[in-house]
Every structure is written in structure tokens, then in C-alpha cells.
mmCIF file of the N, C-alpha and C atoms, coordinates in Angstrom:
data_MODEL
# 
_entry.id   MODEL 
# 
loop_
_atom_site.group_PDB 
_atom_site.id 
_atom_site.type_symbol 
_atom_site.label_atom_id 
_atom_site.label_alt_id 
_atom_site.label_comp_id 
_atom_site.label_asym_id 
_atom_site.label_entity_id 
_atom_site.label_seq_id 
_atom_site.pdbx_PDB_ins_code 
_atom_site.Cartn_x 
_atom_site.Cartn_y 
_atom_site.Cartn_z 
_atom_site.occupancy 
_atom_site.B_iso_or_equiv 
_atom_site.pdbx_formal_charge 
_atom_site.auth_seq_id 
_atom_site.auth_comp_id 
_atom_site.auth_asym_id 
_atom_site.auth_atom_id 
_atom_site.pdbx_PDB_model_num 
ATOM 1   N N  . UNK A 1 1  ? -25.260 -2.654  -16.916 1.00 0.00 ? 1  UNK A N  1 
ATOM 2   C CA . UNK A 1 1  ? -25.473 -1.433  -16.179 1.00 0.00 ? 1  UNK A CA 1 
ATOM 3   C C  . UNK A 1 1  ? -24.146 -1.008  -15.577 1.00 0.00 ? 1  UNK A C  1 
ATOM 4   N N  . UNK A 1 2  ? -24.231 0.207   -15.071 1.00 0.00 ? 2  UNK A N  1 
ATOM 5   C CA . UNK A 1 2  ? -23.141 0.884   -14.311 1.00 0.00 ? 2  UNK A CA 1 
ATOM 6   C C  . UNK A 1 2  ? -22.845 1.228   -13.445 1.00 0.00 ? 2  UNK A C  1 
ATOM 7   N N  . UNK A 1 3  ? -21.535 1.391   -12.700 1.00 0.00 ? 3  UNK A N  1 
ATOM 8   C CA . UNK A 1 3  ? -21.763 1.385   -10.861 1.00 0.00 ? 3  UNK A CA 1 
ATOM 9   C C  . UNK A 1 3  ? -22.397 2.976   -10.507 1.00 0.00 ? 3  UNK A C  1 
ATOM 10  N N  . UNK A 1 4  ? -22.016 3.687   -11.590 1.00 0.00 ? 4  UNK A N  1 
ATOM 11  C CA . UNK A 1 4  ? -22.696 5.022   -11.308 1.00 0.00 ? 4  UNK A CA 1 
ATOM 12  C C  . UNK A 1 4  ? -24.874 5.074   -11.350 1.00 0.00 ? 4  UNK A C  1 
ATOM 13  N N  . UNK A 1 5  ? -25.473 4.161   -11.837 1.00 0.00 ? 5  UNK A N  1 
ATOM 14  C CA . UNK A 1 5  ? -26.374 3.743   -12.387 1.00 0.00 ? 5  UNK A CA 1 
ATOM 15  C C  . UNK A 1 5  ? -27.012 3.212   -11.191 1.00 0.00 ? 5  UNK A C  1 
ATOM 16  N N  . UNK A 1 6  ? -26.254 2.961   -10.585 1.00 0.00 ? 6  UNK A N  1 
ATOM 17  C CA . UNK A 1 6  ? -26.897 1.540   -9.142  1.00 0.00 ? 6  UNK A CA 1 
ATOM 18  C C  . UNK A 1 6  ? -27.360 2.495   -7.903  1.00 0.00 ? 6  UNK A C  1 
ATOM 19  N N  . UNK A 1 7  ? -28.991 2.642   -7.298  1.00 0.00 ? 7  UNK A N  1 
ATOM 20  C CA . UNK A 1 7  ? -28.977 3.454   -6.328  1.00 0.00 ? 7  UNK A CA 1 
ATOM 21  C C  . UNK A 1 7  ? -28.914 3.254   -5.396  1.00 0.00 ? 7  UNK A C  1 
ATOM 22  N N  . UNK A 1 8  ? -28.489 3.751   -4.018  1.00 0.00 ? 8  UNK A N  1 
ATOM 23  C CA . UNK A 1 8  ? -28.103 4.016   -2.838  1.00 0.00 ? 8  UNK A CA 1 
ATOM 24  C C  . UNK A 1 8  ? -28.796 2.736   -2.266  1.00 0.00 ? 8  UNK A C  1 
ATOM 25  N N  . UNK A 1 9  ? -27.561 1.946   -1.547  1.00 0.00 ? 9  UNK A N  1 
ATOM 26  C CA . UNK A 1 9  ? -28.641 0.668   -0.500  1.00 0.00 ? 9  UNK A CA 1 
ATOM 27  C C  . UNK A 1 9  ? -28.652 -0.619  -1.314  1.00 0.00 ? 9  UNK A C  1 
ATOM 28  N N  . UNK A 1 10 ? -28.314 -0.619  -2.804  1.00 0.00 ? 10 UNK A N  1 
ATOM 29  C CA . UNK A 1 10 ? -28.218 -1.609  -3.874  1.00 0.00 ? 10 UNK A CA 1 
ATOM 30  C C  . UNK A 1 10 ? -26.422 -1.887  -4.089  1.00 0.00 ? 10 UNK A C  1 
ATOM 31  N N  . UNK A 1 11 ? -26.386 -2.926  -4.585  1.00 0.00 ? 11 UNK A N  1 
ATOM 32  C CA . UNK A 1 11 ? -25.137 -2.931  -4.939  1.00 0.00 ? 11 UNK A CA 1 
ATOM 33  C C  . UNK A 1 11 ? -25.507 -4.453  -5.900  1.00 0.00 ? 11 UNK A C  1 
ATOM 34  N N  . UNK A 1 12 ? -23.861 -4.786  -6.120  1.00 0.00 ? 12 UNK A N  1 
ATOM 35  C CA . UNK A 1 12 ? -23.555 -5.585  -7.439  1.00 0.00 ? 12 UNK A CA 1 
ATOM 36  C C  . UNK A 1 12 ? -22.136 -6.209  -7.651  1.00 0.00 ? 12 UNK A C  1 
ATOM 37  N N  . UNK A 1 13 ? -22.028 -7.008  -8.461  1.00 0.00 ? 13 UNK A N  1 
ATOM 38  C CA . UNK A 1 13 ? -20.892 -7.443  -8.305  1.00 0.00 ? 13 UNK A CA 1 
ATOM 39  C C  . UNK A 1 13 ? -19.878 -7.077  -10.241 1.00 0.00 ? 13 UNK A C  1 
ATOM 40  N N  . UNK A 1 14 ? -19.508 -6.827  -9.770  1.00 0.00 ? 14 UNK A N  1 
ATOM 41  C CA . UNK A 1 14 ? -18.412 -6.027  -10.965 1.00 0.00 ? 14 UNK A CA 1 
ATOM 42  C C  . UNK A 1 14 ? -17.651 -6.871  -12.186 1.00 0.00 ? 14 UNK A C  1 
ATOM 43  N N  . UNK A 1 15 ? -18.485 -6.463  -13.155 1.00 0.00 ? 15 UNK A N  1 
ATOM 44  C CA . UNK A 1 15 ? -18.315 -7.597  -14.548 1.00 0.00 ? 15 UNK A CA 1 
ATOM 45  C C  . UNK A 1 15 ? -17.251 -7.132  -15.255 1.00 0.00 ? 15 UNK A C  1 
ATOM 46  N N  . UNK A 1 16 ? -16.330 -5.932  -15.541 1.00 0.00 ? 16 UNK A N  1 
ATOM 47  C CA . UNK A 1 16 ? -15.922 -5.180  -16.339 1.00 0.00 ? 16 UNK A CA 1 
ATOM 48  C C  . UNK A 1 16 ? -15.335 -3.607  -16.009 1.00 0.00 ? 16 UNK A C  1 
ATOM 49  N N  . UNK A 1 17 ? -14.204 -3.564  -16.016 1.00 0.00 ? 17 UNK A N  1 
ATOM 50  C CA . UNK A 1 17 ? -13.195 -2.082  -15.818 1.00 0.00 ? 17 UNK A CA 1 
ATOM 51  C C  . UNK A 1 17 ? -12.741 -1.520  -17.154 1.00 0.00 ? 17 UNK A C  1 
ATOM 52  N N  . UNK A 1 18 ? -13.422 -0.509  -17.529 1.00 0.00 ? 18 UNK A N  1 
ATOM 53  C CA . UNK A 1 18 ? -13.607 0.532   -18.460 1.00 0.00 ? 18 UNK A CA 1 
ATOM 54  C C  . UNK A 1 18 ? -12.251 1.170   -18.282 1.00 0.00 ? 18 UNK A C  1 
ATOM 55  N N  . UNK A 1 19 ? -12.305 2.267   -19.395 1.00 0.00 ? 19 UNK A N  1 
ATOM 56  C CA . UNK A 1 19 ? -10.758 3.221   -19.171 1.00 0.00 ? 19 UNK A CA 1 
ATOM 57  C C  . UNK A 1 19 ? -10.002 2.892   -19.620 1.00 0.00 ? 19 UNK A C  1 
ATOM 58  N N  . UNK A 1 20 ? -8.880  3.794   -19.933 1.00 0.00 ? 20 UNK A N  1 
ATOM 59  C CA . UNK A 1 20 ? -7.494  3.247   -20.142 1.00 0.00 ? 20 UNK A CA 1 
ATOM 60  C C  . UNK A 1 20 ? -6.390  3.790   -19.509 1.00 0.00 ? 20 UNK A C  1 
ATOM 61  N N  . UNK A 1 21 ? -5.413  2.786   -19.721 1.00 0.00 ? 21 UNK A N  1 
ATOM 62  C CA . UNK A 1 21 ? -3.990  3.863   -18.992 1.00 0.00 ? 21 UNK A CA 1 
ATOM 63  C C  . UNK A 1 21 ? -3.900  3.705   -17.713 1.00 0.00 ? 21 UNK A C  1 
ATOM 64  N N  . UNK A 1 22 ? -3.350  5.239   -16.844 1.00 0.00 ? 22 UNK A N  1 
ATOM 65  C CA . UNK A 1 22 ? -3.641  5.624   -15.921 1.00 0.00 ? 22 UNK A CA 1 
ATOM 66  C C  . UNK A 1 22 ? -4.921  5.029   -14.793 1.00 0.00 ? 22 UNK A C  1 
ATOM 67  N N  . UNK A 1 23 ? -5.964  5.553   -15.697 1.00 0.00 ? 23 UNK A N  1 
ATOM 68  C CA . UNK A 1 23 ? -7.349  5.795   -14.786 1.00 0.00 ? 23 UNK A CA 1 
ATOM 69  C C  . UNK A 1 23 ? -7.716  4.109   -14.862 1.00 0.00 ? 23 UNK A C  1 
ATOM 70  N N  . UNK A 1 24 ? -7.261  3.286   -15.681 1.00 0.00 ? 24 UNK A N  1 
ATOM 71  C CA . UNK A 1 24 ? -7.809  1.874   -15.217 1.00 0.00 ? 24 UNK A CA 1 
ATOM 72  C C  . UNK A 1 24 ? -6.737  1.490   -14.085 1.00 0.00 ? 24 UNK A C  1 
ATOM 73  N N  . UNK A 1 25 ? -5.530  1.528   -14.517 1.00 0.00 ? 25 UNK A N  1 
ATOM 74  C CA . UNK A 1 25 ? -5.302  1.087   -13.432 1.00 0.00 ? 25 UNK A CA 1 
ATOM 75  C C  . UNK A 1 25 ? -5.019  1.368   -11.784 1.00 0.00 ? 25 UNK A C  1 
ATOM 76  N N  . UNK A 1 26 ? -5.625  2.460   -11.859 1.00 0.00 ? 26 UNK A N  1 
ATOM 77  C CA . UNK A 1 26 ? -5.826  3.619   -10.722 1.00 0.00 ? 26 UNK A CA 1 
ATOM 78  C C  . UNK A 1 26 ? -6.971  2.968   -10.428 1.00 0.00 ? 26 UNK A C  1 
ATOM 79  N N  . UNK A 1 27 ? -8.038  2.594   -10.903 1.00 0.00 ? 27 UNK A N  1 
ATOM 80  C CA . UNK A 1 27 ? -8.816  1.917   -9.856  1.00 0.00 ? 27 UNK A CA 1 
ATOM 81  C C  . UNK A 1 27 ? -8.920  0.357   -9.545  1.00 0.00 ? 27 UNK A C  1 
ATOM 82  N N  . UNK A 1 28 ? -7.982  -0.369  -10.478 1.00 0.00 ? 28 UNK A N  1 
ATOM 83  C CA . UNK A 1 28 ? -7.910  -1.974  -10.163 1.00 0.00 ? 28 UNK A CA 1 
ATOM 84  C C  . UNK A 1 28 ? -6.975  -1.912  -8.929  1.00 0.00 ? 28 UNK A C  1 
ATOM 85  N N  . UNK A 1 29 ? -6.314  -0.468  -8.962  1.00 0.00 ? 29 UNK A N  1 
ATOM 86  C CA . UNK A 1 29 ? -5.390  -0.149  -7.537  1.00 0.00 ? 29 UNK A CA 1 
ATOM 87  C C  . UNK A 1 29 ? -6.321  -0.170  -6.494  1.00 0.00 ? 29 UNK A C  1 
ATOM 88  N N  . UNK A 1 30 ? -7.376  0.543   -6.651  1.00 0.00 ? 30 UNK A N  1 
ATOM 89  C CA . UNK A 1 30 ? -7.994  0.748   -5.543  1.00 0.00 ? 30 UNK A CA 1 
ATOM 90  C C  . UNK A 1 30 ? -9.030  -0.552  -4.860  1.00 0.00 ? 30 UNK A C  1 
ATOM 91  N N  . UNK A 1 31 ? -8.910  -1.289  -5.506  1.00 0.00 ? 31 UNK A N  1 
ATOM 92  C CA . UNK A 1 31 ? -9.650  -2.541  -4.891  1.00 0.00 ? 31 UNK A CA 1 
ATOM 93  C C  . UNK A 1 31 ? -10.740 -2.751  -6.352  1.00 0.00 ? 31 UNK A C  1 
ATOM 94  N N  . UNK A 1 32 ? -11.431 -2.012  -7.236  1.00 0.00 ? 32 UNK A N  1 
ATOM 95  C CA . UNK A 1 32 ? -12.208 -2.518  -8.016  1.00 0.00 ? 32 UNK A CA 1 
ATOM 96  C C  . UNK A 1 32 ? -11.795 -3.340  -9.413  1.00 0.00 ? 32 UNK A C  1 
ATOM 97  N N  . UNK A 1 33 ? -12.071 -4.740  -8.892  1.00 0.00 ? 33 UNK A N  1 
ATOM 98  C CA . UNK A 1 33 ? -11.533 -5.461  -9.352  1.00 0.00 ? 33 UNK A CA 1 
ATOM 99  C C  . UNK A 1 33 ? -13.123 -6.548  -10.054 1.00 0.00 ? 33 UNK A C  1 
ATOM 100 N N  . UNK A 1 34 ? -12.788 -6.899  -11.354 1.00 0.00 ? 34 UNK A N  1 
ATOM 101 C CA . UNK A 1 34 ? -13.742 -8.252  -12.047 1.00 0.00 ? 34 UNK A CA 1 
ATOM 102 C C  . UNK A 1 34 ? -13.951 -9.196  -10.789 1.00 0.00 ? 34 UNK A C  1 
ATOM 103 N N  . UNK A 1 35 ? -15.539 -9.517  -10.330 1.00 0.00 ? 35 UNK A N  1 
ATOM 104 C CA . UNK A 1 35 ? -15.738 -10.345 -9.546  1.00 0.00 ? 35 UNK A CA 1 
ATOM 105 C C  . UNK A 1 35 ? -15.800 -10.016 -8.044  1.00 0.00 ? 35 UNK A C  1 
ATOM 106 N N  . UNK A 1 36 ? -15.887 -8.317  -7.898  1.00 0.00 ? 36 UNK A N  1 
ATOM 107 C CA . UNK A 1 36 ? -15.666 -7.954  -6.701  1.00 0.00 ? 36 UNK A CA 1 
ATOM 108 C C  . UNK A 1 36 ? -17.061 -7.253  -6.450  1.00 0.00 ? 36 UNK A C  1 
ATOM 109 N N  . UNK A 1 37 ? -17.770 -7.855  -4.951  1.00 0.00 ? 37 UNK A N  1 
ATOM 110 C CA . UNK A 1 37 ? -18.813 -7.391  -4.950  1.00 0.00 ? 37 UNK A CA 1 
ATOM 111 C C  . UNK A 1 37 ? -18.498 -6.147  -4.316  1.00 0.00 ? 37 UNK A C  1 
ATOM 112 N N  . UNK A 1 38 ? -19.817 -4.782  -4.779  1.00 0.00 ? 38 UNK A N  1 
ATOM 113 C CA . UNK A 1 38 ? -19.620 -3.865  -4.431  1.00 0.00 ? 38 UNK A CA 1 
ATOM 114 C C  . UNK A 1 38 ? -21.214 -2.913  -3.752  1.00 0.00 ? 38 UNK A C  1 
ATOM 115 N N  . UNK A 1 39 ? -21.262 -2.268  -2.773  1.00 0.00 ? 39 UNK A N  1 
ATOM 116 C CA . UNK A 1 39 ? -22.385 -1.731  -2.184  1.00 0.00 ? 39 UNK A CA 1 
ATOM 117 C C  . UNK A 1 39 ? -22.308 0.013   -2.714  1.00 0.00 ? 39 UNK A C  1 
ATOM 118 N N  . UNK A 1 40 ? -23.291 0.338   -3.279  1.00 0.00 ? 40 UNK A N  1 
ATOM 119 C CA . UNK A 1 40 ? -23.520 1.927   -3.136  1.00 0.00 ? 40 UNK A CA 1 
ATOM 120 C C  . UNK A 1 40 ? -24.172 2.666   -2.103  1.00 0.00 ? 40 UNK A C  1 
ATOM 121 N N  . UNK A 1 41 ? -23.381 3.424   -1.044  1.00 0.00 ? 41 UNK A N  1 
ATOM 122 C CA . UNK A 1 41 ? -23.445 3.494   0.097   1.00 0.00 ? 41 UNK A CA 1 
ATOM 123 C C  . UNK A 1 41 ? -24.178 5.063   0.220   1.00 0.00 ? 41 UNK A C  1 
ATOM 124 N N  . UNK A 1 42 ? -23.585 5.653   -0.213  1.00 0.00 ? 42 UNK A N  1 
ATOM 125 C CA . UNK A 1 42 ? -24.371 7.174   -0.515  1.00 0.00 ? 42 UNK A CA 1 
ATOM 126 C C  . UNK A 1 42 ? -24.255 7.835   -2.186  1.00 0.00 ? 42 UNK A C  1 
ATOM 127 N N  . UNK A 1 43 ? -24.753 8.360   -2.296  1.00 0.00 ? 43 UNK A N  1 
ATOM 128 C CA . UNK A 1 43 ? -24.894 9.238   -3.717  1.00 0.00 ? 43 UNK A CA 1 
ATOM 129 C C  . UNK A 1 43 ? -25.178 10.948  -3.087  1.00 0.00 ? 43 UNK A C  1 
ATOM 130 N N  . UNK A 1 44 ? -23.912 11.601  -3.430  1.00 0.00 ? 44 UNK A N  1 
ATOM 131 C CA . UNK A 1 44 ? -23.975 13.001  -3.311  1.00 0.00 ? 44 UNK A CA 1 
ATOM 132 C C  . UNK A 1 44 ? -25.332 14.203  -3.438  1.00 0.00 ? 44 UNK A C  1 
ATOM 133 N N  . UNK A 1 45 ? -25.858 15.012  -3.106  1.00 0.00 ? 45 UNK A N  1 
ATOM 134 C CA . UNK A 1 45 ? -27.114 15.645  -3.223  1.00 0.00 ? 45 UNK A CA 1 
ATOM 135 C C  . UNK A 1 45 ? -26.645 15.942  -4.806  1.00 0.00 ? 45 UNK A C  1 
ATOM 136 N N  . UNK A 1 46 ? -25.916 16.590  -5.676  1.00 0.00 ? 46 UNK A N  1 
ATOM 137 C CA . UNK A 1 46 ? -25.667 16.543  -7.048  1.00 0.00 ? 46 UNK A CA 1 
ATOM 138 C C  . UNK A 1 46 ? -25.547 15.598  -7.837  1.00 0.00 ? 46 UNK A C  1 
ATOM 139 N N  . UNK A 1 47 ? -25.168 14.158  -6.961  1.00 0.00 ? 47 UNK A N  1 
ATOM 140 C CA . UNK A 1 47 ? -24.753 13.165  -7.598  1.00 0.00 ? 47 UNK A CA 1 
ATOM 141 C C  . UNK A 1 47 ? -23.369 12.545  -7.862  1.00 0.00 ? 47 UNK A C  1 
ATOM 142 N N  . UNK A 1 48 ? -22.470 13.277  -7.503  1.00 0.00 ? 48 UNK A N  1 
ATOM 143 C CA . UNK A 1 48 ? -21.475 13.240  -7.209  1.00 0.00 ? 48 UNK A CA 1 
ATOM 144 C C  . UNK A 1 48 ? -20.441 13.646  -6.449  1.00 0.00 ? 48 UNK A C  1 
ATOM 145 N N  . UNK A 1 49 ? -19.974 12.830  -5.687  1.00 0.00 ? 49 UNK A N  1 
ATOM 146 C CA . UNK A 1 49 ? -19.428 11.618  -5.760  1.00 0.00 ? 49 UNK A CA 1 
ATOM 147 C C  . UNK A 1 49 ? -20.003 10.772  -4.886  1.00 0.00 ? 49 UNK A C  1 
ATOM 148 N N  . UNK A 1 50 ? -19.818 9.340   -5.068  1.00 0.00 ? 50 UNK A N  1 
ATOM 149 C CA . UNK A 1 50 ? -20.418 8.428   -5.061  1.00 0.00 ? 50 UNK A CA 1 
ATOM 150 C C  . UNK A 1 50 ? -19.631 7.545   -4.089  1.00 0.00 ? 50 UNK A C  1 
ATOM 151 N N  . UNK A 1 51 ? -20.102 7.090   -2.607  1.00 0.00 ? 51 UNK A N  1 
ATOM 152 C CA . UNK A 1 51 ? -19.493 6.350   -2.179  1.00 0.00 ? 51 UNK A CA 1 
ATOM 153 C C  . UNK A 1 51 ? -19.632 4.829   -2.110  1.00 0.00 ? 51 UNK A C  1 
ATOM 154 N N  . UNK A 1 52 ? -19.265 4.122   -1.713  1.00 0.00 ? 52 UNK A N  1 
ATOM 155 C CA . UNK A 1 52 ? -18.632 2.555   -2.178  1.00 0.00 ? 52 UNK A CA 1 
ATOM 156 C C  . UNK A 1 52 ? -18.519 2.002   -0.956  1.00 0.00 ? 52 UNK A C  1 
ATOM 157 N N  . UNK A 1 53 ? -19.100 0.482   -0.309  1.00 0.00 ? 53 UNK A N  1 
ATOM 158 C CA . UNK A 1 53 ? -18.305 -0.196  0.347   1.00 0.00 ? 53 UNK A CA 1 
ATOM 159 C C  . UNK A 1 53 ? -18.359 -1.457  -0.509  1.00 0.00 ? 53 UNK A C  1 
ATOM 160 N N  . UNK A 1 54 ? -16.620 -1.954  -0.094  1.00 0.00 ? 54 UNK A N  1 
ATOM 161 C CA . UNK A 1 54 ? -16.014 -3.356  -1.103  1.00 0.00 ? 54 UNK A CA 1 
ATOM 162 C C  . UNK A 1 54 ? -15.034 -3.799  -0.359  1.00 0.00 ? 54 UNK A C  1 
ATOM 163 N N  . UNK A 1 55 ? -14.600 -4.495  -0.617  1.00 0.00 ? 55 UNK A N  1 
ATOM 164 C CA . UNK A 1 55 ? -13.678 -5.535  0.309   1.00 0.00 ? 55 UNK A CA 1 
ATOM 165 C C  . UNK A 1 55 ? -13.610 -4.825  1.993   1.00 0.00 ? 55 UNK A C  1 
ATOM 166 N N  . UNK A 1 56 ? -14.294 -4.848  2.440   1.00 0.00 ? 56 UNK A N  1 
ATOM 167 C CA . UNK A 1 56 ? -14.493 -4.031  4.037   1.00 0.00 ? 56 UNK A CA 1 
ATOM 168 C C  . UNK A 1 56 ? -14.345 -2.653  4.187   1.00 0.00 ? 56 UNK A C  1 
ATOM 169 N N  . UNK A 1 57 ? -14.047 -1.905  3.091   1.00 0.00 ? 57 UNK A N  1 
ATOM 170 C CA . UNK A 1 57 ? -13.787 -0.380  3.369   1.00 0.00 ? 57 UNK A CA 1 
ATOM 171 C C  . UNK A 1 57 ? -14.273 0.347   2.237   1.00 0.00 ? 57 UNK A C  1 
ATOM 172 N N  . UNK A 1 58 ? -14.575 1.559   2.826   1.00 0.00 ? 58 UNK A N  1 
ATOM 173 C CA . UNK A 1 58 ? -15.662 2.830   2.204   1.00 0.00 ? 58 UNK A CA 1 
ATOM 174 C C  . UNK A 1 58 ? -14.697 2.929   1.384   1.00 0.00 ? 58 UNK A C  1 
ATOM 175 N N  . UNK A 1 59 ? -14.834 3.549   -0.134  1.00 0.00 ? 59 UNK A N  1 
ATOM 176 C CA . UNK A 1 59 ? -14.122 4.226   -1.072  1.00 0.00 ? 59 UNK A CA 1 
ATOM 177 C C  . UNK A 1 59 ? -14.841 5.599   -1.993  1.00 0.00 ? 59 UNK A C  1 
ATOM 178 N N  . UNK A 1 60 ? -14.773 6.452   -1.592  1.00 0.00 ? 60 UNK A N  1 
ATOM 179 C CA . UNK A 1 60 ? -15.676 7.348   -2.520  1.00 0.00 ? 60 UNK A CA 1 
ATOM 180 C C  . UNK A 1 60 ? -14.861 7.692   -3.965  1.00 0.00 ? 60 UNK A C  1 
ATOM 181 N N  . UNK A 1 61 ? -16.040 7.746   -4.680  1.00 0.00 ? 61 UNK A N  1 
ATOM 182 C CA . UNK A 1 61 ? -15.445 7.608   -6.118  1.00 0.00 ? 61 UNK A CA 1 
ATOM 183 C C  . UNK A 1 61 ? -16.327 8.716   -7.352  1.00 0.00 ? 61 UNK A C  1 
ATOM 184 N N  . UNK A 1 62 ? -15.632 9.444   -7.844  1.00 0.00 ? 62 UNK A N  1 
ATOM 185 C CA . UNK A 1 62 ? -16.321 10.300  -8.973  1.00 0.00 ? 62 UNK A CA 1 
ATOM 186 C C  . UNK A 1 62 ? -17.319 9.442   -9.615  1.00 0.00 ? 62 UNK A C  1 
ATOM 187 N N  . UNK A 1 63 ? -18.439 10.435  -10.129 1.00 0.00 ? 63 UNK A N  1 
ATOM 188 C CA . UNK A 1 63 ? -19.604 9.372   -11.255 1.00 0.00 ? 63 UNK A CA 1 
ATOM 189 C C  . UNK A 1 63 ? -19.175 9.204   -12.391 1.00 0.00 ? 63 UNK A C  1 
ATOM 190 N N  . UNK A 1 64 ? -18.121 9.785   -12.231 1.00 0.00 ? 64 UNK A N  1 
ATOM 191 C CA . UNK A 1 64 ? -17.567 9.662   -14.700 1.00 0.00 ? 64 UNK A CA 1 
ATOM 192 C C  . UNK A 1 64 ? -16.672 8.730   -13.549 1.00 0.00 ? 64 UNK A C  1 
ATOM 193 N N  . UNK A 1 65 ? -16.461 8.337   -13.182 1.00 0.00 ? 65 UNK A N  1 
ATOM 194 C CA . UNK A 1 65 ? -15.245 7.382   -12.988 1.00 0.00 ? 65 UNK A CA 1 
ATOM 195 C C  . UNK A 1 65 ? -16.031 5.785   -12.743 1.00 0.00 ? 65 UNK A C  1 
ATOM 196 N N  . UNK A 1 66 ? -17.201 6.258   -12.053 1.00 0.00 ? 66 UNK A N  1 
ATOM 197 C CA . UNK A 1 66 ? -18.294 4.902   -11.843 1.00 0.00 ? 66 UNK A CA 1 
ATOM 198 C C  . UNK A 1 66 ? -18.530 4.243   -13.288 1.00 0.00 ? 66 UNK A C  1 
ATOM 199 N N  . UNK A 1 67 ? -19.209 5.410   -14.260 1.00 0.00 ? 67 UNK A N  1 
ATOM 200 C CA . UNK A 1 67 ? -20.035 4.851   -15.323 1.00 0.00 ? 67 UNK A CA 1 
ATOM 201 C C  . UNK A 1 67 ? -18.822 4.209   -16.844 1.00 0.00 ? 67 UNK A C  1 
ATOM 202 N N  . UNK A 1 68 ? -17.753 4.181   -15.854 1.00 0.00 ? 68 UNK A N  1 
ATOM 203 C CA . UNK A 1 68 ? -16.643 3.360   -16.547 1.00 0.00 ? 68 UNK A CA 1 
ATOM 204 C C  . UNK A 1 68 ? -16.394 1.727   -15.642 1.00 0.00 ? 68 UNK A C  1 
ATOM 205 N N  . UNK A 1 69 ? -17.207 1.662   -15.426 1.00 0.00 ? 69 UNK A N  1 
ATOM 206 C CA . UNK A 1 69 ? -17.146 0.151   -14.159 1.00 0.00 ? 69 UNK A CA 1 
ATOM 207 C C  . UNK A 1 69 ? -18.923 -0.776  -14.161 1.00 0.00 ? 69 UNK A C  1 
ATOM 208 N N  . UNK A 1 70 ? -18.644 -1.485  -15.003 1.00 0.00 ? 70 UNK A N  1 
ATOM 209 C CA . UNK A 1 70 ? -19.644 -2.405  -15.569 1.00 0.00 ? 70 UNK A CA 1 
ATOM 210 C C  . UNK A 1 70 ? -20.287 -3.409  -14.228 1.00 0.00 ? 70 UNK A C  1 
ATOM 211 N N  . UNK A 1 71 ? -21.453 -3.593  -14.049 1.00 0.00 ? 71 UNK A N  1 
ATOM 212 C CA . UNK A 1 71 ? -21.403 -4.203  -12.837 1.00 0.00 ? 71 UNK A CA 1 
ATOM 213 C C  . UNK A 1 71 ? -23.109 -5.418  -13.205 1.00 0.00 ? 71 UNK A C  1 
ATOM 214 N N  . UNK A 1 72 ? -22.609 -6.170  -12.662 1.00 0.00 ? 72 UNK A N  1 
ATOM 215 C CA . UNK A 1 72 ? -24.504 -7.114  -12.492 1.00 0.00 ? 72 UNK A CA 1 
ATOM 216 C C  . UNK A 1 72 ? -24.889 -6.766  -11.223 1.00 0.00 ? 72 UNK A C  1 
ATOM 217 N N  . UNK A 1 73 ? -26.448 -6.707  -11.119 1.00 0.00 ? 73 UNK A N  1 
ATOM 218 C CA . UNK A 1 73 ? -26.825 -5.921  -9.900  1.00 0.00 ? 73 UNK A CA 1 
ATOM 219 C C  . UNK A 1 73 ? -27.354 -6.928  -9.212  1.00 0.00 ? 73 UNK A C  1 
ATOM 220 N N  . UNK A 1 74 ? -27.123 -7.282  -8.210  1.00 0.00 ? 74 UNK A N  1 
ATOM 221 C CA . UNK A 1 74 ? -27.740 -8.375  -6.826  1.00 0.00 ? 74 UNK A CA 1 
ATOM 222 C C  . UNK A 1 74 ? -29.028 -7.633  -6.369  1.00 0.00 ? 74 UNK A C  1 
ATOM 223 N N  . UNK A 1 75 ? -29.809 -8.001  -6.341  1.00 0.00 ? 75 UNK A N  1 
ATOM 224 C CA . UNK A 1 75 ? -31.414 -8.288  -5.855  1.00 0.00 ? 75 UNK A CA 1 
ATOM 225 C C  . UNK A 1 75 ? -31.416 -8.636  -4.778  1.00 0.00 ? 75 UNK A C  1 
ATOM 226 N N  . UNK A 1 76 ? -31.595 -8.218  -3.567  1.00 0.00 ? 76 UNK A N  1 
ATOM 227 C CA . UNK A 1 76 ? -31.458 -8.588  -2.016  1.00 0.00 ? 76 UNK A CA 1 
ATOM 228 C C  . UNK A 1 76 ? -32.634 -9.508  -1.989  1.00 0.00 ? 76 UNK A C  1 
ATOM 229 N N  . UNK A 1 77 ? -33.141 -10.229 -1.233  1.00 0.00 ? 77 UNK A N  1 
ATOM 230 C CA . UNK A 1 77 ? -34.423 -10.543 -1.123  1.00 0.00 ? 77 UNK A CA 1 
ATOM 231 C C  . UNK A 1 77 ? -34.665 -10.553 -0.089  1.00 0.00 ? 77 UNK A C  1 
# 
């Protein structure tokens, strides 16, 4: 599944960074990194953009930029 995919209040921990070039490593810049757990914090009334908390801080992030970021989803219980 995909971080764009994951709804609001759920989160997951990040199997895989999609993209090339530029735009991958524009977001391994930004903290999303293999093995990094991540929370989906809000989802836009359109759907985009999509905010993020991960290593202690909010990151909002486009949905074509999410559904390039592979993630396993944690099940709260």
C-alpha cells in the first residue's frame, strides 16, 4: 500500500521510496526514509495535500508525491 492510501489517524512504517532523481532524493532529504515510522495526520478536503508526522515533526506532502512511498500499515490496538 501507499502513504497516500493510508487514512487520517493511521499510519505505518515505510518499506520503499519510489521516484527518481531529484524527487527521490528530495524526500529521503526530508526525513522519509526505509524503516521510518510515519502518522497521517490530516488529508486535505480535495485530498491534497497530505500531512505527516515522522521523526517528531509535521511535514505536509503532495498525494502524487505520497503514492510514490510504499509503506506497511500498523494496526493500533
Amino acid at each position: 500500500m501507499t502513504l497516500a492510501q493510508i487514512k487520517p489517524g493511521h499510519g505505518g512504517i515505510i518499506t520503499k521510496i519510489g521516484g527518481e532523481g531529484a524527487l527521490r532524493r528530495h524526500l529521503l532529504d526530508m526525513g522519509l526514509t526505509p524503516n521510518t515510522r510515519v502518522l497521517v495526520r490530516k488529508v486535505a478536503p480535495m485530498g491534497d495535500p497530505i500531512e505527516l508526522y515522522l521523526r517528531g515533526y509535521v511535514l505536509t506532502l503532495r498525494a502524487q508525491d505520497a503514492e510514490k512511498i510504499d509503506v506497511a500499515e500498523i494496526r493500533e490496538a
